[in-house]
C-alpha positions in Angstrom: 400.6 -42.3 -72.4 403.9 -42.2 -73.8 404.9 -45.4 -76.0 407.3 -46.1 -78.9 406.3 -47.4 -81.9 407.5 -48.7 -84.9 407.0 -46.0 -88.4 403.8 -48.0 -89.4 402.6 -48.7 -86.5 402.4 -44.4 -85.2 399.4 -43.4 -87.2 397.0 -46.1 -86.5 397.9 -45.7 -82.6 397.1 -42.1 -83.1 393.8 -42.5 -84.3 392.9 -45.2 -81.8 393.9 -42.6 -79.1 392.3 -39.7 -80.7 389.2 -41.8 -81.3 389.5 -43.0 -77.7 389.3 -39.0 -76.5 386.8 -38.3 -79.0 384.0 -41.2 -77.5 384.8 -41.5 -74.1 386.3 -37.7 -73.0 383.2 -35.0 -72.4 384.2 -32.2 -75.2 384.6 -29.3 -72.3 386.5 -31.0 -70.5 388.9 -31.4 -73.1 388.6 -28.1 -74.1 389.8 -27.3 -70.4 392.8 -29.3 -70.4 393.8 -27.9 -74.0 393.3 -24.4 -72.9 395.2 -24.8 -69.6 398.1 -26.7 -71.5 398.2 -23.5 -73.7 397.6 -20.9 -71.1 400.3 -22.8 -68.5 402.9 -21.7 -71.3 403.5 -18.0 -69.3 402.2 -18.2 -65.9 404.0 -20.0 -63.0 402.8 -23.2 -60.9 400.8 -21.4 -58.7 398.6 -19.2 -61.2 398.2 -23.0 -63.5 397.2 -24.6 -60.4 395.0 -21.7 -59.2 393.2 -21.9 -62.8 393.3 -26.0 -62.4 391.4 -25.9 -59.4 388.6 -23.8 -60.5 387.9 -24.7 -63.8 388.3 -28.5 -61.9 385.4 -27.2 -59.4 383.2 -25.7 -62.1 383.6 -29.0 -64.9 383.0 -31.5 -62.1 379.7 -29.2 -61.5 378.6 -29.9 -64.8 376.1 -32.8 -66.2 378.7 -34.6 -68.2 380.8 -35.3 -65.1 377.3 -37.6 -63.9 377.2 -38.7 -67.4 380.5 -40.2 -67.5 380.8 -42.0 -64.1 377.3 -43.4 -65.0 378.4 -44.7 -69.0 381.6 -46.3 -67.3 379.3 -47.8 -64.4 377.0 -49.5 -67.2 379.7 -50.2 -69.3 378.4 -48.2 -72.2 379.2 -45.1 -74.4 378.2 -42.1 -73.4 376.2 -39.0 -74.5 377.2 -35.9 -73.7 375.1 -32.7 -73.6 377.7 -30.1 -72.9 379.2 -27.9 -76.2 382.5 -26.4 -76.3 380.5 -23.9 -77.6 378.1 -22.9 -75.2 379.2 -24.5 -71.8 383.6 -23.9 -71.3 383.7 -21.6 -68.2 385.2 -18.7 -68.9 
């Protein structure tokens, strides 16, 4: 989302988004998309979309990807069991 914003108006929009990510985003998946943003930096389109496509595969394989289809269904928050932690595919 790109957007332009008045001085007062950038930090409050930034923690509705990062609030947004933080409830309503499963935490590996995010950690996927911030590790392929990083590791995209050197590698060329087909290596990022190579990497894309499997750790797509293996997140969608996960609980959370259930759990979040089923919290937006039911229109409420969800919980997730994966951990950054334990449960990023290598």
């Amino acid at each position: 989302m790109t957007k332009a914003l008045p001085t007062a108006d950038v930090l409050p929009a930034a923690v509705a988004l990062a609030t947004d990510i933080a409830v309503n985003a499963a935490p590996v998946s995010v950690a996927v998309a911030k590790r392929l943003l990083w590791e995209a930096m050197d590698k060329s389109v087909a290596e990022v979309s190579a990497m894309e496509n499997r750790l797509f595969r293996t997140v969608t394989s996960l609980p959370d990807a259930r759990e979040g289809i089923a919290a937006f269904v039911e229109k409420r928050i969800p919980v997730w069991a994966g951990r950054v932690s334990t449960d990023t595919p290598a």
